[in-house]
Structure formats: C-alpha cells, structure tokens
C-alpha positions in Angstrom: 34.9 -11.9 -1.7 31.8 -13.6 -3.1 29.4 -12.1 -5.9 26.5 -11.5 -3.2 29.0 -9.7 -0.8 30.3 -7.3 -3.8 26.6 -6.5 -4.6 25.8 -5.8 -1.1 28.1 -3.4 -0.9 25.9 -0.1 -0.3 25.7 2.0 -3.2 23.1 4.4 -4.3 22.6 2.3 -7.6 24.1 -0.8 -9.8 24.6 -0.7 -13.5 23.1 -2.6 -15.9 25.7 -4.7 -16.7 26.1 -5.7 -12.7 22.4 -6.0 -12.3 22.5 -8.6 -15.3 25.6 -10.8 -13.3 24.6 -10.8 -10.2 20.3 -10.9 -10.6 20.3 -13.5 -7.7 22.4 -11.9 -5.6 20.1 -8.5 -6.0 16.9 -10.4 -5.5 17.8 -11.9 -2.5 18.9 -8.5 -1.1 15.1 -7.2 -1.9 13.8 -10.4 -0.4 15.5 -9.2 2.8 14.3 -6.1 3.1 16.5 -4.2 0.6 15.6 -2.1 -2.2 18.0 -1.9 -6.0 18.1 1.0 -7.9 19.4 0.4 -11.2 21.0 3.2 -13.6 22.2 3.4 -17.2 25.0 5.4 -18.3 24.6 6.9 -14.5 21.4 7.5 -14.7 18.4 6.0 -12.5 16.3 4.1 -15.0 14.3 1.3 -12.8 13.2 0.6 -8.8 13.6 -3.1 -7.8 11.6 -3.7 -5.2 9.9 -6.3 -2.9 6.3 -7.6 -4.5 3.3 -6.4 -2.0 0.3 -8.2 -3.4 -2.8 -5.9 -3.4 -5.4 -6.4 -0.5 -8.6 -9.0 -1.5 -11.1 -6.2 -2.5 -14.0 -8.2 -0.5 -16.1 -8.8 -3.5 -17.3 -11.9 -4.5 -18.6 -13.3 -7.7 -21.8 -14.3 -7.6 -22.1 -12.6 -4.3 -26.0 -11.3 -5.9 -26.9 -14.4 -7.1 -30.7 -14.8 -6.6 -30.7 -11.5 -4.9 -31.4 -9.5 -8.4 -34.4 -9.8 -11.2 -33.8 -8.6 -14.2 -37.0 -8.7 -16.9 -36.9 -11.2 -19.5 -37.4 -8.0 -21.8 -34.9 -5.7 -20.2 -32.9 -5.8 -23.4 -35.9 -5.7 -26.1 -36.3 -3.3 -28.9 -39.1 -2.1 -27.3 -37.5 -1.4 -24.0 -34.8 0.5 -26.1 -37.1 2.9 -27.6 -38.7 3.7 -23.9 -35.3 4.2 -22.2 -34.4 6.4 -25.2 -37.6 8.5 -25.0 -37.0 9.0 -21.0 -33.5 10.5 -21.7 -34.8 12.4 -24.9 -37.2 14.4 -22.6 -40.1 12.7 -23.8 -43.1 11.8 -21.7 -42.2 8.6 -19.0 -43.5 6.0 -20.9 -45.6 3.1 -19.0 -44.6 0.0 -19.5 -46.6 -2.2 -22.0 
C-alpha cells in the first residue's frame, strides 16, 4: 500500500505527525476535492482546505483620474481653521 493510499483512507482527522509524512499526499487529496482535518493529542487543531481566491472587487486605481479637483489649498492652515470652526459650531465661514 502506497503513502497516498494510507492517507486516503477516510478518517475524521490525521495527526500531526502523519500530516508532517505524507504533506503531498494530503495536498493532493484537497486539490481533488477533499478536505484534511488535522488534530493534536486527538484534538481538532487546523482545516486544510482548497485555496478560493477572493472575487476582483471591480475597483480600479486611477479609475477617478481627471474626474476629481481638489483645491491647491485644500490642505492649508487656513482651510484647517475653517473646517474646524464648521464642526465647532461656529458660523460657516466663506471662503477667502
């Protein structure tokens, strides 16, 4: 009986030590489908699993580009002490 076929064997988990000698062997089984659950002293420490890659979140850098202004003073002193008076309660300031 080969490694893989002795690690195939269904079993509701694999030690440490046997996840250790036959790695490959447990890989390949997730790469088909399968899933590893792997216990210390009998107990369920860690899920091997397949990889799923996250879905491309449709955003794109630079996707604004050209589409935006921002002031040339939008991060003055100046603009500072208006932006803090507006959330102080003071009056709205205009702009200078």
């Amino acid at each position: 009986m080969s490694s893989a076929a002795a690690v195939r064997i269904k079993k509701p988990f694999v030690n440490v030590h046997e996840a250790k000698t036959h790695l490959s062997a447990l890989l390949e089984q997730v790469e088909h489908g399968g899933e590893v659950i792997i216990a210390r002293a009998g107990r369920p420490i860690a899920k091997l699993t397949s990889y799923v890659p996250p879905p491309p979140s449709g955003r794109k850098l630079g996707a604004l580009r050209s589409k935006i202004w921002v002031s040339d003073d939008a991060f003055s002193p100046a603009t500072d002490d208006r932006v803090a008076k507006i959330f102080e309660g003071g009056d709205d300031p205009k702009p200078e």
